[in-house]
Backbone as a chain_set.jsonl record, in Angstrom:
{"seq": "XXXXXXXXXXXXXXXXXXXXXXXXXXXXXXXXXXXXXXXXXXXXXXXXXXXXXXXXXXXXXXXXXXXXXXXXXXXXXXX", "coords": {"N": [[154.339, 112.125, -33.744], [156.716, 112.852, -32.484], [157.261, 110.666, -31.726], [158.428, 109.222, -33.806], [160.727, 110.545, -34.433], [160.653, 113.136, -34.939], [161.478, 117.022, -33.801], [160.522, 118.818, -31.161], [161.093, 121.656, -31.0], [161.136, 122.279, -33.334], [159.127, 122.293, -34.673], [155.989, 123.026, -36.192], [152.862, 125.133, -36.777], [149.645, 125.034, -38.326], [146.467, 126.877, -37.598], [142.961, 125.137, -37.828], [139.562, 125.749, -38.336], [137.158, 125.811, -36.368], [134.356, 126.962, -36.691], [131.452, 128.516, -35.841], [128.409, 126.827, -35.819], [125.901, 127.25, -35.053], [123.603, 130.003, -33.724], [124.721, 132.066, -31.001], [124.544, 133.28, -28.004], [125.9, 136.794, -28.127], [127.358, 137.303, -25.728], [128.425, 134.97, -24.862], [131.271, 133.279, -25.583], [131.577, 130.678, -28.146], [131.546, 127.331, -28.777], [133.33, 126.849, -30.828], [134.802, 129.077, -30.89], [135.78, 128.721, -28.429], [137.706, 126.228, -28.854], [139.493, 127.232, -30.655], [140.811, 128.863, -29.069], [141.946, 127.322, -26.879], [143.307, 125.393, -28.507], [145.401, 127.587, -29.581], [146.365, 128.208, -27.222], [147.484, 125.789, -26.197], [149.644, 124.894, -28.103], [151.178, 127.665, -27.608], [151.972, 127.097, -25.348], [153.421, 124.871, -25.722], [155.63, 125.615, -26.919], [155.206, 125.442, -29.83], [155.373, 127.01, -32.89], [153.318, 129.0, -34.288], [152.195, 128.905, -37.401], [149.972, 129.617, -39.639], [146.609, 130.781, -39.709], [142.859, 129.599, -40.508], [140.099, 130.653, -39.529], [137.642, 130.287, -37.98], [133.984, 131.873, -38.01], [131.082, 131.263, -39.985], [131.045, 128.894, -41.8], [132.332, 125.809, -43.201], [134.964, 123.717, -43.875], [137.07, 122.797, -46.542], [139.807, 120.808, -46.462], [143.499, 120.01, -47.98], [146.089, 118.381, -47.196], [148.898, 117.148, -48.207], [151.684, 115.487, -47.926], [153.777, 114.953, -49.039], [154.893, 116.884, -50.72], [154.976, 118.852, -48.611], [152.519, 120.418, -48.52], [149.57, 122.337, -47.672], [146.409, 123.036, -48.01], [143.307, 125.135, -48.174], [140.07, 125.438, -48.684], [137.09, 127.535, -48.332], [134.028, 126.588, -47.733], [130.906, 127.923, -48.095], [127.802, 128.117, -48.101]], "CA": [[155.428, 112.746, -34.447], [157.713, 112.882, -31.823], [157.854, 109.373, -31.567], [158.59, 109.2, -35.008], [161.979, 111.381, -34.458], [160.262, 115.281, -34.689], [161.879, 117.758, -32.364], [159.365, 119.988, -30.754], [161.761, 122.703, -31.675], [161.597, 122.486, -35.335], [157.583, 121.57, -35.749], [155.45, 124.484, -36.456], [151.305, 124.66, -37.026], [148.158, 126.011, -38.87], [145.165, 126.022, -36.538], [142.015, 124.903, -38.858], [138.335, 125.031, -38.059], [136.692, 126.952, -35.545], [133.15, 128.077, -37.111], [130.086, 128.234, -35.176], [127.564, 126.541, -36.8], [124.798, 127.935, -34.499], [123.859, 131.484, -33.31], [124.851, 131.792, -29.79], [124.852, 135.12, -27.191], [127.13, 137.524, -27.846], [127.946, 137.28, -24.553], [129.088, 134.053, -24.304], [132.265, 132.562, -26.715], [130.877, 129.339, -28.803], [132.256, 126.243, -28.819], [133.842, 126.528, -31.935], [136.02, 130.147, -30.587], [136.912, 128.05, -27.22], [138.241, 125.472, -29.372], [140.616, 128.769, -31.125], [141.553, 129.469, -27.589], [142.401, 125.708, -26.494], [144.542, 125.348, -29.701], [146.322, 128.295, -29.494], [147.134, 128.271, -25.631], [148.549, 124.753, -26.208], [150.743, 125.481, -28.995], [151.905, 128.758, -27.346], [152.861, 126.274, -23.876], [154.853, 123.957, -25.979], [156.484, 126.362, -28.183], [155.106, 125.4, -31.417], [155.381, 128.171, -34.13], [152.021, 129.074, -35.198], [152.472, 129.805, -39.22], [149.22, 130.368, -39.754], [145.129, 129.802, -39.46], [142.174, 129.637, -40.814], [139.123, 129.801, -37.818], [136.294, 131.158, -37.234], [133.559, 132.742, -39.405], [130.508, 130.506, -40.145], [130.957, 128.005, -42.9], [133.217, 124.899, -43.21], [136.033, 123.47, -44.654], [138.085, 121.227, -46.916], [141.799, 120.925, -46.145], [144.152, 119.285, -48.565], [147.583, 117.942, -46.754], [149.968, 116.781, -49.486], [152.671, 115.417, -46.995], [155.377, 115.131, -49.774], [154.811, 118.488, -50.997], [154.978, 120.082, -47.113], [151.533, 121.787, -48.47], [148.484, 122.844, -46.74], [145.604, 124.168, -49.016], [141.915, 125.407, -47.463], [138.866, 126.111, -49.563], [135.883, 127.363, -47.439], [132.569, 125.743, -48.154], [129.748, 128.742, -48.017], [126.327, 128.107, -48.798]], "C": [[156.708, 112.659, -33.624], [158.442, 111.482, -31.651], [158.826, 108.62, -32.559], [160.085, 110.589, -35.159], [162.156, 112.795, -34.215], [160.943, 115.6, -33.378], [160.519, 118.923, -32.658], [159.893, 120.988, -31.296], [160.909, 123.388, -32.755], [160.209, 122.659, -35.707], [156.628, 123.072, -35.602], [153.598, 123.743, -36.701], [150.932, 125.587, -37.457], [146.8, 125.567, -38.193], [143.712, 126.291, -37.909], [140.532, 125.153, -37.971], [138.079, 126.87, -37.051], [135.299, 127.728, -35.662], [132.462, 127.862, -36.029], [128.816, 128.513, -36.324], [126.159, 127.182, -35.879], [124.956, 129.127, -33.899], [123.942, 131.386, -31.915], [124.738, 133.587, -29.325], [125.9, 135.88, -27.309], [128.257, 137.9, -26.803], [128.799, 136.167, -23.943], [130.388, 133.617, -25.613], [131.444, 131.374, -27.319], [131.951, 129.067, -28.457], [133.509, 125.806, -29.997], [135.334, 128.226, -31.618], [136.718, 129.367, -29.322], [137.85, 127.241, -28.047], [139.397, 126.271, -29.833], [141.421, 128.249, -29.915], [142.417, 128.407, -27.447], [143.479, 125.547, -27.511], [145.849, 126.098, -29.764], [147.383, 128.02, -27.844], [147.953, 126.759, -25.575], [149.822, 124.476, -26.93], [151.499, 126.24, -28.537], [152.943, 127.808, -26.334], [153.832, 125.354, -24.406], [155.363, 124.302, -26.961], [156.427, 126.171, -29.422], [154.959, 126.374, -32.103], [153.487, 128.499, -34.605], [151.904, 129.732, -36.87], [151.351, 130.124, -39.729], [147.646, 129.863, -39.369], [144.232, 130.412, -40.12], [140.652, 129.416, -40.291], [138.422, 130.875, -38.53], [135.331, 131.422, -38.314], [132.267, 131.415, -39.236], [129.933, 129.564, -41.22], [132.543, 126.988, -42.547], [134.349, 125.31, -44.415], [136.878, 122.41, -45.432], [139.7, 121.426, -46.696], [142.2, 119.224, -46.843], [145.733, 118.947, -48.006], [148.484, 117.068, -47.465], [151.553, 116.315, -48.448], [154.142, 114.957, -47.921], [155.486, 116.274, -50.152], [155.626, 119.442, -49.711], [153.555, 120.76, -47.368], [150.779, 121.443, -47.951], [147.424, 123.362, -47.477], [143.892, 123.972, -48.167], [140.993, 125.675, -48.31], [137.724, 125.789, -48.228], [134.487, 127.489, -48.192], [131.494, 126.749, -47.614], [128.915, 128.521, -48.689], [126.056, 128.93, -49.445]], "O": [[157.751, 112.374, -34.214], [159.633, 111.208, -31.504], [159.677, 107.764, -32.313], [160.143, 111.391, -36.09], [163.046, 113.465, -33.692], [161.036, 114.949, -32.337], [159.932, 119.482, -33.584], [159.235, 121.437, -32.235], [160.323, 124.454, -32.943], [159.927, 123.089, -36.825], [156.85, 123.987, -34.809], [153.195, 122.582, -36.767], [151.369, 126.729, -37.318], [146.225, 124.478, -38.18], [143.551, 127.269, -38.639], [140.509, 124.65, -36.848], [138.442, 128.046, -37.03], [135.021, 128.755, -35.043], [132.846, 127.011, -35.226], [128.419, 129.402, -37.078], [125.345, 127.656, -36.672], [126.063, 129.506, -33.517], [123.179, 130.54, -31.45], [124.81, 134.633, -29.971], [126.876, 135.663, -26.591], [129.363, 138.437, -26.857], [129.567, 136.226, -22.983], [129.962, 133.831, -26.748], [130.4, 131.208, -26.689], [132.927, 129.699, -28.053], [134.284, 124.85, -30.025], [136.467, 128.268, -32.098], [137.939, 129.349, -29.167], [139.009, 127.638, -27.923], [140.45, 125.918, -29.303], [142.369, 127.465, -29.854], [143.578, 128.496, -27.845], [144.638, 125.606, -27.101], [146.978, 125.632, -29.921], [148.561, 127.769, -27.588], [148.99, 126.664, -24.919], [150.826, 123.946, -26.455], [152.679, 125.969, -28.758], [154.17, 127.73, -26.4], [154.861, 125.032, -23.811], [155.614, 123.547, -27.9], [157.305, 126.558, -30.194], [153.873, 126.832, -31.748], [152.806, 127.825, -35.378], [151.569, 130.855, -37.245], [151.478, 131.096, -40.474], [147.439, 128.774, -38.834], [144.411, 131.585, -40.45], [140.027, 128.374, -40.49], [138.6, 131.836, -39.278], [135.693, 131.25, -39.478], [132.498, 130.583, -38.359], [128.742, 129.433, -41.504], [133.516, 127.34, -41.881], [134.594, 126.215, -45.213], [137.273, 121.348, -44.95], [140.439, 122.39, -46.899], [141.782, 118.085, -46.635], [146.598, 119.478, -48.703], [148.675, 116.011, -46.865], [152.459, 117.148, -48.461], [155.259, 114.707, -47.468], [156.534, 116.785, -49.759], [156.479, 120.326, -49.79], [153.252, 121.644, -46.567], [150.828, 120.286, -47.533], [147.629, 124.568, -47.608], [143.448, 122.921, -47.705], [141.436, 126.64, -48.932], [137.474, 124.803, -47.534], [134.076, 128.316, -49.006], [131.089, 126.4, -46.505], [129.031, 128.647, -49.908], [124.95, 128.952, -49.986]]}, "num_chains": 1, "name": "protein.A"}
């Protein structure tokens, strides 16, 4: 994107994903909340906006990106 003209400024995000598909220790984070973490903490370091997200929880997802629109649409996939 950047290469492609974007200013960091201006560009904003929705962090996606994040389930854990297996049961893990309560004690430890899954792989699927580090991933949260990792997302967020990189966004926060290069000032991207976070507008919104859709994480965690244990079922998937489809994501529709319409890049003339600007839209974003989520439906989560529960068994």
């Amino acid at each position: 994107m950047l290469a492609q003209g974007a200013e960091l400024a201006e560009m904003k995000a929705t962090i996606l994903g994040g389930s854990e598909e297996y049961e893990i220790d309560s004690n430890q984070k899954g792989v699927g909340e580090k991933n949260i973490l990792v997302a967020t903490s990189v966004l926060n370091e290069s000032k991207i906006v976070i507008e919104g997200s859709h994480t965690g929880d244990r079922f998937g997802r489809i994501v529709v990106v319409d890049n003339s629109l600007h839209t974003l649409s989520v439906e989560a996939i529960k068994s």
